[in-house]
mmCIF file of the N, C-alpha and C atoms, coordinates in Angstrom:
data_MODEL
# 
_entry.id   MODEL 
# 
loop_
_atom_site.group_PDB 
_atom_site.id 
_atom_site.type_symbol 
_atom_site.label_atom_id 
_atom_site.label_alt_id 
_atom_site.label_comp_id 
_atom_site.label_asym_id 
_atom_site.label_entity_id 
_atom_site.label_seq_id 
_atom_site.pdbx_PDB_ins_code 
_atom_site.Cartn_x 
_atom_site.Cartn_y 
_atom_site.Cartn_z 
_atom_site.occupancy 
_atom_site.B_iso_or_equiv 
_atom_site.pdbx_formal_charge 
_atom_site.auth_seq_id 
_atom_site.auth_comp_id 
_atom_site.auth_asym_id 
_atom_site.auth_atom_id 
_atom_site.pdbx_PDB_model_num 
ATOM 1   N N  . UNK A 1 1  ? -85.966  38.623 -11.135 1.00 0.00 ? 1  UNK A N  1 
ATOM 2   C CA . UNK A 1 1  ? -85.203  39.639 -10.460 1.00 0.00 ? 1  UNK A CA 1 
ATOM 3   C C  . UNK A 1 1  ? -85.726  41.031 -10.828 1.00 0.00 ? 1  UNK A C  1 
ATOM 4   N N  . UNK A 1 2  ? -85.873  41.390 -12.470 1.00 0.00 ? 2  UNK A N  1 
ATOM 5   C CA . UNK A 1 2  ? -86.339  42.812 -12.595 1.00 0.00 ? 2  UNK A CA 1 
ATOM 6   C C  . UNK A 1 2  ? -87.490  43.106 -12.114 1.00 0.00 ? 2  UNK A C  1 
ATOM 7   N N  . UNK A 1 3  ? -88.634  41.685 -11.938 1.00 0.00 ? 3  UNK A N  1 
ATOM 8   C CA . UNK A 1 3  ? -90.192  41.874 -11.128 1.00 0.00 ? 3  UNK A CA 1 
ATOM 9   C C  . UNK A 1 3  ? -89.817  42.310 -10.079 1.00 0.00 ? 3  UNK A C  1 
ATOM 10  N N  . UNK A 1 4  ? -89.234  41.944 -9.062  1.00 0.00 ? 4  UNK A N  1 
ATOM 11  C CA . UNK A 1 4  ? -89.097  42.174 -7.527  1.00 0.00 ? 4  UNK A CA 1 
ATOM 12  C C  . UNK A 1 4  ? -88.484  43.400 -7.630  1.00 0.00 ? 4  UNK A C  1 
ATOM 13  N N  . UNK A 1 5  ? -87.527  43.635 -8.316  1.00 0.00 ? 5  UNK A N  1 
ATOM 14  C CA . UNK A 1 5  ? -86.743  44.984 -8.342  1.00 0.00 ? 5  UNK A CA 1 
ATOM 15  C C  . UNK A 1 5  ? -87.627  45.763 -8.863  1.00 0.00 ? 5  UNK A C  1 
ATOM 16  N N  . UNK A 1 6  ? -88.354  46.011 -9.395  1.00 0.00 ? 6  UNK A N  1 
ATOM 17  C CA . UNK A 1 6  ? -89.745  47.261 -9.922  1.00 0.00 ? 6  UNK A CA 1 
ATOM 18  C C  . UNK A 1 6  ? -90.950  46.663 -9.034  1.00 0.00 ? 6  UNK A C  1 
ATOM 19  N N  . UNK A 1 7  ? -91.039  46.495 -8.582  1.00 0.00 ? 7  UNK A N  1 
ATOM 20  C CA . UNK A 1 7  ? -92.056  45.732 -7.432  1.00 0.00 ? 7  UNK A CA 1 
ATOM 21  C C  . UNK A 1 7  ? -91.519  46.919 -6.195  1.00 0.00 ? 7  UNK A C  1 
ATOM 22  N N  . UNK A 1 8  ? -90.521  46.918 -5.895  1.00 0.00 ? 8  UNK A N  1 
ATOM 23  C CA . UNK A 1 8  ? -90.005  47.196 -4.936  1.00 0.00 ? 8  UNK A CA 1 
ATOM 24  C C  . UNK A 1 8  ? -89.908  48.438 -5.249  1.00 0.00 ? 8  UNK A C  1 
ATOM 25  N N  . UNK A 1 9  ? -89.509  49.214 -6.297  1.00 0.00 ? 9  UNK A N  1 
ATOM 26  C CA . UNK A 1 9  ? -89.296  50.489 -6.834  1.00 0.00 ? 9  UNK A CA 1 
ATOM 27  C C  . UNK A 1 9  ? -90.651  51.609 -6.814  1.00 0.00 ? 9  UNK A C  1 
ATOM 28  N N  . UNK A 1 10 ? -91.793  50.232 -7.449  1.00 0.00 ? 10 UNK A N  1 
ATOM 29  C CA . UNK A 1 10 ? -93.066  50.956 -6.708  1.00 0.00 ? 10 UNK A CA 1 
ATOM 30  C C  . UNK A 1 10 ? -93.989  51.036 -4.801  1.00 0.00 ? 10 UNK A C  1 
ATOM 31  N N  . UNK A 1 11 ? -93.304  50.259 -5.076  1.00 0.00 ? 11 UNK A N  1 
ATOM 32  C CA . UNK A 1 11 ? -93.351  50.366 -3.375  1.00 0.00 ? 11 UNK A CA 1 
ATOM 33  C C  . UNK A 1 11 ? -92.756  51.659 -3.020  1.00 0.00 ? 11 UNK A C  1 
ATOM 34  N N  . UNK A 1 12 ? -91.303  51.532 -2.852  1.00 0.00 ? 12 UNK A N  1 
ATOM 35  C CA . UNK A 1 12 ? -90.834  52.855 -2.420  1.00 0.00 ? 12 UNK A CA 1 
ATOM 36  C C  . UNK A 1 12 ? -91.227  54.301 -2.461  1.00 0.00 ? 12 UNK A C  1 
ATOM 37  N N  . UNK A 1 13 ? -91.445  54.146 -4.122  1.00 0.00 ? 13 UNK A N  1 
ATOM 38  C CA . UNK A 1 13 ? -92.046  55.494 -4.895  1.00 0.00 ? 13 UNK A CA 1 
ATOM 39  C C  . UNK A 1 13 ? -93.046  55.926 -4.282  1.00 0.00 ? 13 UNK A C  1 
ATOM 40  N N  . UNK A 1 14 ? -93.912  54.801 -3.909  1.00 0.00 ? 14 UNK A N  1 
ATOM 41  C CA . UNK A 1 14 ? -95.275  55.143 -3.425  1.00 0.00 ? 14 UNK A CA 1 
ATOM 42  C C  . UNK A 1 14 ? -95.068  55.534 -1.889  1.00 0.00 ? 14 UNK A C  1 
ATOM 43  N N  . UNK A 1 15 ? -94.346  55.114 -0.963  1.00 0.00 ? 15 UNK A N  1 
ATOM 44  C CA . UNK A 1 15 ? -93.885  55.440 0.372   1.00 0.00 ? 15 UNK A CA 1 
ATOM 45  C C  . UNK A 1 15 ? -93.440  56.622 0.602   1.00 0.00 ? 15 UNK A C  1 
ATOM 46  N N  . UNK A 1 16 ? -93.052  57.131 -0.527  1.00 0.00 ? 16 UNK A N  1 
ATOM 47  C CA . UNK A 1 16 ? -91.778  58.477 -0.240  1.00 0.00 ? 16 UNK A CA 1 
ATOM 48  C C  . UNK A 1 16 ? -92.815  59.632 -1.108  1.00 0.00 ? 16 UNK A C  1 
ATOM 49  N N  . UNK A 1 17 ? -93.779  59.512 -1.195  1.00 0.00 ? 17 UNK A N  1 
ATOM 50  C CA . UNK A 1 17 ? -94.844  60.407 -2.035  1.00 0.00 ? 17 UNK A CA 1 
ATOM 51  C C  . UNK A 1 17 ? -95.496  61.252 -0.850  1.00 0.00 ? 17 UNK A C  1 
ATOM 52  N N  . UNK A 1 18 ? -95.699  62.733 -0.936  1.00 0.00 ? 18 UNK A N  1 
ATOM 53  C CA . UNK A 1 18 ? -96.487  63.642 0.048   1.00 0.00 ? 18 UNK A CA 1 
ATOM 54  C C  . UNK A 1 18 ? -97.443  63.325 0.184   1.00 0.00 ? 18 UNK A C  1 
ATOM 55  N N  . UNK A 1 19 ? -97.984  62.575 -0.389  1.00 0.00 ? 19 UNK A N  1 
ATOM 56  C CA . UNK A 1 19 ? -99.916  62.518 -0.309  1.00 0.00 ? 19 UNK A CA 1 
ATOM 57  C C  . UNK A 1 19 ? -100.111 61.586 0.981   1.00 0.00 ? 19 UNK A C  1 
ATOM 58  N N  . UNK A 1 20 ? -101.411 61.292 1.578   1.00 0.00 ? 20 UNK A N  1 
ATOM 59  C CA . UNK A 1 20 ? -101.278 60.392 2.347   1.00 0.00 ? 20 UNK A CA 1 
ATOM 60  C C  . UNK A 1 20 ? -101.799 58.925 1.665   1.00 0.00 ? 20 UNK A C  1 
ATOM 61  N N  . UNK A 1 21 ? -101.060 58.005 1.846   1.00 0.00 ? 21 UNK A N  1 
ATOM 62  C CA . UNK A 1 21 ? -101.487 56.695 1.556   1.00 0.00 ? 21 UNK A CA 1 
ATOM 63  C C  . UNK A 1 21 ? -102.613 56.320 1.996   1.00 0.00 ? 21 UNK A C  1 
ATOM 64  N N  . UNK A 1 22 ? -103.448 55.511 1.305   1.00 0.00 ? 22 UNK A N  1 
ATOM 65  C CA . UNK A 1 22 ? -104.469 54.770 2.145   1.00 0.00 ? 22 UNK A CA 1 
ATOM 66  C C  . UNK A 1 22 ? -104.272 54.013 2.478   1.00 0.00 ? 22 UNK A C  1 
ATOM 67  N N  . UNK A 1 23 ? -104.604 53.384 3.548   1.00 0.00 ? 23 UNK A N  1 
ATOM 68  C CA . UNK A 1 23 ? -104.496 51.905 4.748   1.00 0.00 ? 23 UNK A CA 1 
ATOM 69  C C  . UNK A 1 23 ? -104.589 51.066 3.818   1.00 0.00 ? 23 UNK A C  1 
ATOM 70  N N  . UNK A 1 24 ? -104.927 50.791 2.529   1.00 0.00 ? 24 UNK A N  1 
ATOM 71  C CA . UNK A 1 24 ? -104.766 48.942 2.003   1.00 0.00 ? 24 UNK A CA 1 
ATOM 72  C C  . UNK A 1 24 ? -103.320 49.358 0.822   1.00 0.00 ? 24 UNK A C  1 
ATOM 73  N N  . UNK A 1 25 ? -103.336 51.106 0.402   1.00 0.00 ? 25 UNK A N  1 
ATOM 74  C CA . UNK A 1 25 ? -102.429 50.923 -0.971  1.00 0.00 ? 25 UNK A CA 1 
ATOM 75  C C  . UNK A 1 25 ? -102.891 50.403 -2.073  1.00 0.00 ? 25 UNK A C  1 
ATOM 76  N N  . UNK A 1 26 ? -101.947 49.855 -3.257  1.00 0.00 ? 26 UNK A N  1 
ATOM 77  C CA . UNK A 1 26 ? -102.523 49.438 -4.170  1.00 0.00 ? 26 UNK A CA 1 
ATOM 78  C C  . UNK A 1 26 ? -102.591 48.279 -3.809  1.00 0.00 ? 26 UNK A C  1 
ATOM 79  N N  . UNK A 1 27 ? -103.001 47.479 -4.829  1.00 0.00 ? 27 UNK A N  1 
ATOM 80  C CA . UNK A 1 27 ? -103.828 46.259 -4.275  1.00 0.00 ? 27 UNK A CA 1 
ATOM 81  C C  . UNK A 1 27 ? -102.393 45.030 -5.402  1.00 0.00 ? 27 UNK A C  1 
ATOM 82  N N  . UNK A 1 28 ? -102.500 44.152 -5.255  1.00 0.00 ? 28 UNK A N  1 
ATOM 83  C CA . UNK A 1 28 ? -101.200 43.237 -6.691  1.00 0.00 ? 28 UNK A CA 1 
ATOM 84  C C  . UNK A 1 28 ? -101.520 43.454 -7.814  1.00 0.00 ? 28 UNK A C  1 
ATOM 85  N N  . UNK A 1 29 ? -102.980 43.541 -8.076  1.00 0.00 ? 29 UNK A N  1 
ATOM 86  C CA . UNK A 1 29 ? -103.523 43.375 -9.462  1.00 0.00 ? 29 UNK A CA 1 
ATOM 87  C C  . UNK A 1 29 ? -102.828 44.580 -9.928  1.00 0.00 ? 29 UNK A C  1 
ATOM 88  N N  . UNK A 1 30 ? -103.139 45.979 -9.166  1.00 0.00 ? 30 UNK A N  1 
ATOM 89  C CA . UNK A 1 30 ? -102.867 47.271 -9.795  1.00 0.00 ? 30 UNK A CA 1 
ATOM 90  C C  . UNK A 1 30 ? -101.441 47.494 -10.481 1.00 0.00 ? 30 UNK A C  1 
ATOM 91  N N  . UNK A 1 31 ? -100.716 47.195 -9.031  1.00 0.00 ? 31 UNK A N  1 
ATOM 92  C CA . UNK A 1 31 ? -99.650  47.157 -9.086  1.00 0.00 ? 31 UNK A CA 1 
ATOM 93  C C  . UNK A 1 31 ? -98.657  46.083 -10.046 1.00 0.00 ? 31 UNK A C  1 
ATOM 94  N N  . UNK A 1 32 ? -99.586  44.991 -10.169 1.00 0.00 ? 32 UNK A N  1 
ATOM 95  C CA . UNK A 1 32 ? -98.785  44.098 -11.663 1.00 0.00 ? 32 UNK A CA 1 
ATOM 96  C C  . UNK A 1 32 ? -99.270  44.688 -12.682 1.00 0.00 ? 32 UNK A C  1 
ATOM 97  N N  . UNK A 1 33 ? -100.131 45.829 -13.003 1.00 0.00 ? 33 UNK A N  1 
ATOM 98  C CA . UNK A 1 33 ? -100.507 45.863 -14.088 1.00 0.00 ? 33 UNK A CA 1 
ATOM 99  C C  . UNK A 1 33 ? -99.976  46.786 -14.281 1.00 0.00 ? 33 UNK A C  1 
ATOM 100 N N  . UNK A 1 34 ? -99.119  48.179 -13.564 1.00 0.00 ? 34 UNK A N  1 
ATOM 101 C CA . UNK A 1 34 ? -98.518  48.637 -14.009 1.00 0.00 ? 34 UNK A CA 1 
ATOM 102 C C  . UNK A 1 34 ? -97.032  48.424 -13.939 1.00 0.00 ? 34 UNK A C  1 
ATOM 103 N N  . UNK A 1 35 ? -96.438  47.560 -13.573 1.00 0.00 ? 35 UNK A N  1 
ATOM 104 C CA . UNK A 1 35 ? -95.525  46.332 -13.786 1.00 0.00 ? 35 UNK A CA 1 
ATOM 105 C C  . UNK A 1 35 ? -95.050  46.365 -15.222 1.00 0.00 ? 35 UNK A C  1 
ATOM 106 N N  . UNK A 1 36 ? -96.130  45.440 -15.737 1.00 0.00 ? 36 UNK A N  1 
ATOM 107 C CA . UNK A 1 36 ? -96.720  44.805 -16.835 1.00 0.00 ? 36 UNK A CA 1 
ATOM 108 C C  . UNK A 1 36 ? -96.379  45.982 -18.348 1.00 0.00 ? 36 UNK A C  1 
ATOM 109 N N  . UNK A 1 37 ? -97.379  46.831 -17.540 1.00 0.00 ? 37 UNK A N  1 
ATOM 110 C CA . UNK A 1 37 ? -97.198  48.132 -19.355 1.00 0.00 ? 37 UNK A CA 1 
ATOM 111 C C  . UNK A 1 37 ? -96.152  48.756 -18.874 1.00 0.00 ? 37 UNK A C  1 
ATOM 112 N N  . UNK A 1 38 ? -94.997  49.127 -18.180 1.00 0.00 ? 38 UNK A N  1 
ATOM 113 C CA . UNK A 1 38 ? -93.725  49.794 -17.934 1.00 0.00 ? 38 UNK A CA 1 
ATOM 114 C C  . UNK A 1 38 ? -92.469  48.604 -18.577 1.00 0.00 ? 38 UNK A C  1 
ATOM 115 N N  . UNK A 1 39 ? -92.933  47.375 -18.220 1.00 0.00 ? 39 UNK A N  1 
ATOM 116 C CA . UNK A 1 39 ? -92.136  46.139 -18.249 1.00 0.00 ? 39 UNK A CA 1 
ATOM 117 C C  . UNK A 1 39 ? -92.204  45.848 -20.248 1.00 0.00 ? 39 UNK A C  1 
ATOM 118 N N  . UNK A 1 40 ? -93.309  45.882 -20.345 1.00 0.00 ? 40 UNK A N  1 
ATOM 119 C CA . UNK A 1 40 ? -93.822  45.694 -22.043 1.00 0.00 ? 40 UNK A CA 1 
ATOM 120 C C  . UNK A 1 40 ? -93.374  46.735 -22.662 1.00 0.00 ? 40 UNK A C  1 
ATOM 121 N N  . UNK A 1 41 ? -93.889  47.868 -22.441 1.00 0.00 ? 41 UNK A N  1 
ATOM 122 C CA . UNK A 1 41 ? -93.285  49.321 -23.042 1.00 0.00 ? 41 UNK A CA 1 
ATOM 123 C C  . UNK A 1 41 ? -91.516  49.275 -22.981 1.00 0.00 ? 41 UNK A C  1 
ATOM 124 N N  . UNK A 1 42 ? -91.009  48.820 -22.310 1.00 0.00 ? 42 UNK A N  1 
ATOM 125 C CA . UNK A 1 42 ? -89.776  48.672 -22.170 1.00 0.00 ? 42 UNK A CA 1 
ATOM 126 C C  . UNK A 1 42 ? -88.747  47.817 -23.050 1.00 0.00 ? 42 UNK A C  1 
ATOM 127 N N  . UNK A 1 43 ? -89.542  46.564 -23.108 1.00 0.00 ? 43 UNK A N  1 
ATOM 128 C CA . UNK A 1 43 ? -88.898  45.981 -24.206 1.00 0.00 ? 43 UNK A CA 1 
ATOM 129 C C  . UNK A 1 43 ? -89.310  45.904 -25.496 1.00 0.00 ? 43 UNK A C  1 
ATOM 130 N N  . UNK A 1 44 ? -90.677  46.733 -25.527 1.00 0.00 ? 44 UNK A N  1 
ATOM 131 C CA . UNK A 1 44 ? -90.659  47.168 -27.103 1.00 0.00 ? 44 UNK A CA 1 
ATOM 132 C C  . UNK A 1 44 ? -90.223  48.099 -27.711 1.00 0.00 ? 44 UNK A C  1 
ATOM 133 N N  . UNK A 1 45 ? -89.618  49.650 -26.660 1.00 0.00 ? 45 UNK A N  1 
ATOM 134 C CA . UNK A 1 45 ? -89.037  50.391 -27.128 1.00 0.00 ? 45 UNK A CA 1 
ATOM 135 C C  . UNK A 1 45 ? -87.368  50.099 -27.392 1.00 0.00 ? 45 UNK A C  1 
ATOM 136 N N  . UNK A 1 46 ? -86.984  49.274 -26.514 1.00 0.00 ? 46 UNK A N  1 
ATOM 137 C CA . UNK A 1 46 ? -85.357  48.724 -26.549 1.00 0.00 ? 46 UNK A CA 1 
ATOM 138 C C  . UNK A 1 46 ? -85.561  47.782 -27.423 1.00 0.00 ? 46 UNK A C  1 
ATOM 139 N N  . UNK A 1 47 ? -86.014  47.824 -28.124 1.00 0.00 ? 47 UNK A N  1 
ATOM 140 C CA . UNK A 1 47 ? -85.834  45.773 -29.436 1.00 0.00 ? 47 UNK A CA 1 
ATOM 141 C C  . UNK A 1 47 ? -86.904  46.851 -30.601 1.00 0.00 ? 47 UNK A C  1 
ATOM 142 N N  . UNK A 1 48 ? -87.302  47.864 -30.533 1.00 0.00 ? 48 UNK A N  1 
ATOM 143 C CA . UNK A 1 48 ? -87.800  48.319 -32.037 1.00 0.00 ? 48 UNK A CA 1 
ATOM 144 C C  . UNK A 1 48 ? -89.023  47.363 -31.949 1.00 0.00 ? 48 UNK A C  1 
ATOM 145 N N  . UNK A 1 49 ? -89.637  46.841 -30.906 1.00 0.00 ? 49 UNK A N  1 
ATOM 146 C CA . UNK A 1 49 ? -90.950  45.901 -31.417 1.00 0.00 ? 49 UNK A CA 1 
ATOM 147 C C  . UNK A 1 49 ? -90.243  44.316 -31.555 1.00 0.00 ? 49 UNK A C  1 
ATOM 148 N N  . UNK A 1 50 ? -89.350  44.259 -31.714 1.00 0.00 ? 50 UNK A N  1 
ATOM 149 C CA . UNK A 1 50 ? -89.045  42.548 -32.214 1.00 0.00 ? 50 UNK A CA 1 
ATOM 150 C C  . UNK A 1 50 ? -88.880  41.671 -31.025 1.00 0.00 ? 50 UNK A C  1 
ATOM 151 N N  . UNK A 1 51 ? -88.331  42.296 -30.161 1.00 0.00 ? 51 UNK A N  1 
ATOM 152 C CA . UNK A 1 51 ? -88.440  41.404 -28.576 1.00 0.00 ? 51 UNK A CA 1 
ATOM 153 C C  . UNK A 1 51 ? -90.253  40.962 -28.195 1.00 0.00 ? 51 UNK A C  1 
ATOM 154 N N  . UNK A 1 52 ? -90.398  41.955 -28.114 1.00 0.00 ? 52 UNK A N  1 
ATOM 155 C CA . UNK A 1 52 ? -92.093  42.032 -27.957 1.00 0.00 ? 52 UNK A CA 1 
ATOM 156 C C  . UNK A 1 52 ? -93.225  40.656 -28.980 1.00 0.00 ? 52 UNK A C  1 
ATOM 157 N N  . UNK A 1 53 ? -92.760  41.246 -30.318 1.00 0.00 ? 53 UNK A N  1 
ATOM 158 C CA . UNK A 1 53 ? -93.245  40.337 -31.431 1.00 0.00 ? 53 UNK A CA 1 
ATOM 159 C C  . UNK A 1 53 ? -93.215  38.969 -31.351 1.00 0.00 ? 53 UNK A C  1 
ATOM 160 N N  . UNK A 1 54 ? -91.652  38.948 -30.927 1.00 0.00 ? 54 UNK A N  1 
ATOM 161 C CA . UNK A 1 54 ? -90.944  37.032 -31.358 1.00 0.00 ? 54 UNK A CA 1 
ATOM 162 C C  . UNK A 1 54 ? -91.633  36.242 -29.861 1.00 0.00 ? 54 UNK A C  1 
ATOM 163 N N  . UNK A 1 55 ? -91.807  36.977 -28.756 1.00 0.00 ? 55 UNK A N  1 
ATOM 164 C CA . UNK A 1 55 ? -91.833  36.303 -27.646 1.00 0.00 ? 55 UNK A CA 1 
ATOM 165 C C  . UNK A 1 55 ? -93.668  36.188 -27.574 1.00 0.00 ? 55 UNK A C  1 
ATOM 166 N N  . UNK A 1 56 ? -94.545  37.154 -27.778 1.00 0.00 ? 56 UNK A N  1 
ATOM 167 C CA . UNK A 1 56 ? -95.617  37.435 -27.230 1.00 0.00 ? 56 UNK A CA 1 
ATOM 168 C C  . UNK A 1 56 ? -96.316  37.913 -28.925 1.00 0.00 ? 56 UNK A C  1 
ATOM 169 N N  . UNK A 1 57 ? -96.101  37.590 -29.625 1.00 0.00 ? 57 UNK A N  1 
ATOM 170 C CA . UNK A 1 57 ? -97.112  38.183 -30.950 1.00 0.00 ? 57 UNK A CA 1 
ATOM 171 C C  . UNK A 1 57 ? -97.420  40.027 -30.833 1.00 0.00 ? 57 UNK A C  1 
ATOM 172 N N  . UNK A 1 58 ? -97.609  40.045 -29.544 1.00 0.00 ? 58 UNK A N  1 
ATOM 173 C CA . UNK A 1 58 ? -98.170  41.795 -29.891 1.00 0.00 ? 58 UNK A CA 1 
ATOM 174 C C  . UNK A 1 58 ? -97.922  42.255 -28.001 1.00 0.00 ? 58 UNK A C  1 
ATOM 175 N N  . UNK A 1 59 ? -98.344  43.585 -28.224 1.00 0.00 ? 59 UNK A N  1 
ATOM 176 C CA . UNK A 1 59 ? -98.387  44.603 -26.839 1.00 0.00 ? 59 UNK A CA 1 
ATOM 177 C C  . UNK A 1 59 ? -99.126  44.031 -25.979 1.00 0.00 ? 59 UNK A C  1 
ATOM 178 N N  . UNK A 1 60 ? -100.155 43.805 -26.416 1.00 0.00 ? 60 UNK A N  1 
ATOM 179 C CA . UNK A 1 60 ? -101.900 43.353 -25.657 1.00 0.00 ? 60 UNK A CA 1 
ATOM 180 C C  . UNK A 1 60 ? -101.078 41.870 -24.655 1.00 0.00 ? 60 UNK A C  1 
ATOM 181 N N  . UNK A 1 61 ? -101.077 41.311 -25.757 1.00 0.00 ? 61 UNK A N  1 
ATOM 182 C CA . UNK A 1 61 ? -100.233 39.708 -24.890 1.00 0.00 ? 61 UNK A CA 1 
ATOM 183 C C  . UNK A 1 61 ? -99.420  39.294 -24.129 1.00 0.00 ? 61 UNK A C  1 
ATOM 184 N N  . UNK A 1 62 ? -98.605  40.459 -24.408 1.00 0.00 ? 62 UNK A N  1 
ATOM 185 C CA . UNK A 1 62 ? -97.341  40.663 -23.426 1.00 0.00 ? 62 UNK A CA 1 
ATOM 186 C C  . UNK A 1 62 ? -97.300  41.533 -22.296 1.00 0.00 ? 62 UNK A C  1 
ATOM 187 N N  . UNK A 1 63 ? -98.619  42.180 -21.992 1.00 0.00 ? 63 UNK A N  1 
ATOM 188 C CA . UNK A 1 63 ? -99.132  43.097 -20.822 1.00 0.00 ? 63 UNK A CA 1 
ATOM 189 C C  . UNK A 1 63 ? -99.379  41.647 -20.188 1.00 0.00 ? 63 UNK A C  1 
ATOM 190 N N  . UNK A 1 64 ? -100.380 41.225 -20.446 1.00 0.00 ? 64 UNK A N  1 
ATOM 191 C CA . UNK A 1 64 ? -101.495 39.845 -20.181 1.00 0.00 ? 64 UNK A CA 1 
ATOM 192 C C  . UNK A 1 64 ? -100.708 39.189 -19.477 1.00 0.00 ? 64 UNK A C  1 
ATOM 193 N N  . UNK A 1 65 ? -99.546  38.372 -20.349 1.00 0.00 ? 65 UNK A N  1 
ATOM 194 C CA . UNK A 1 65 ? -99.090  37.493 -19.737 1.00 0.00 ? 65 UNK A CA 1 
ATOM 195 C C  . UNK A 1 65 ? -98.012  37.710 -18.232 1.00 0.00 ? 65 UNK A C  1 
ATOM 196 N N  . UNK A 1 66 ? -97.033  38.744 -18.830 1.00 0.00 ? 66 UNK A N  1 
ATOM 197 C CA . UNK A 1 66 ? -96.675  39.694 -17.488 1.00 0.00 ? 66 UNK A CA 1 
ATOM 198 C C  . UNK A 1 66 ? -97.239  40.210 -16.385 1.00 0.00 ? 66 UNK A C  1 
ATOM 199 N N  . UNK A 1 67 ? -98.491  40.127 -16.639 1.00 0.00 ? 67 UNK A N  1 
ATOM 200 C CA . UNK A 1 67 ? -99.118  40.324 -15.221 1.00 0.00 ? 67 UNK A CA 1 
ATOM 201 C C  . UNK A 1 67 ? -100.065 39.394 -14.753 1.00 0.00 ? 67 UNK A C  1 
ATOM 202 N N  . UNK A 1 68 ? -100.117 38.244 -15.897 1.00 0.00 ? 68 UNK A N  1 
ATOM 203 C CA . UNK A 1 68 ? -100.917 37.068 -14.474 1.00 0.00 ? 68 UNK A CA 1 
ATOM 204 C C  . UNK A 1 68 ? -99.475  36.488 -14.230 1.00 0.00 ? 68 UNK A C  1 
ATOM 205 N N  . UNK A 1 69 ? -98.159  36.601 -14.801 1.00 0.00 ? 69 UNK A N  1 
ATOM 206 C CA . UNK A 1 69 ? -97.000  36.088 -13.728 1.00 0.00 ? 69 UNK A CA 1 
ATOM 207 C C  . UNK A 1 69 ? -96.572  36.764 -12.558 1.00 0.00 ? 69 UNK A C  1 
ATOM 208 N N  . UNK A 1 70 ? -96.993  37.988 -12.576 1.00 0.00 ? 70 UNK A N  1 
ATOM 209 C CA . UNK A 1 70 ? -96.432  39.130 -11.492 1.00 0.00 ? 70 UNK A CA 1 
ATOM 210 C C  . UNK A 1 70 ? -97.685  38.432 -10.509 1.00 0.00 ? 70 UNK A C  1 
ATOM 211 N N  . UNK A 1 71 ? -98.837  38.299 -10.827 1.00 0.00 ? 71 UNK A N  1 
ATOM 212 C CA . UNK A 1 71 ? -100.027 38.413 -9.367  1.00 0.00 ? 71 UNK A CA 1 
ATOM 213 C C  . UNK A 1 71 ? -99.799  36.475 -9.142  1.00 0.00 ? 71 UNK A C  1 
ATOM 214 N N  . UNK A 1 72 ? -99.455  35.783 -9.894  1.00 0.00 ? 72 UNK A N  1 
ATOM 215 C CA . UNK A 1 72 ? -98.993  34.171 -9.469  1.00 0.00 ? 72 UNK A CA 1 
ATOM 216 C C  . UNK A 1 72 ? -98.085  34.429 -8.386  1.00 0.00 ? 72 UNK A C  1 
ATOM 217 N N  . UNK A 1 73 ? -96.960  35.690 -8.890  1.00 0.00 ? 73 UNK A N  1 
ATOM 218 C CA . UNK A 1 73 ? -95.594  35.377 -7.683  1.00 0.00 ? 73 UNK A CA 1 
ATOM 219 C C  . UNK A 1 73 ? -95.700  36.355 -6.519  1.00 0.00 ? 73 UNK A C  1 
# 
């Protein structure tokens, strides 16, 4: 649910921006990857690091794995 809901949040963001878009946008990869370090950064600043730690060992892993699940779905 929070993927699709920040999925969607960058979508918008990016729609409602002055610049002009380019005809393809970002591409999934981009867009899960910044997913990924907003999504990671998020629960390591809300858990002090220990959410992050117990689930994924470190930052690096928990980018990684968050975003080959974001470009799978």
């Amino acid at each position: 649910m929070h993927r699709q809901l920040s999925l969607a949040l960058i979508t918008l963001l990016a729609a409602c921006s002055d610049e002009v878009a380019s005809p393809s946008g970002p591409t999934a990869a981009q867009a899960c990857d910044a997913f990924a370090r907003a999504d990671c950064a998020r629960r390591d600043a809300c858990s002090n690091g220990f959410a992050v730690r117990r689930a994924y060992g470190d930052l690096a892993t928990c980018e990684q794995r968050v975003r080959d699940a974001c470009v799978t779905s």
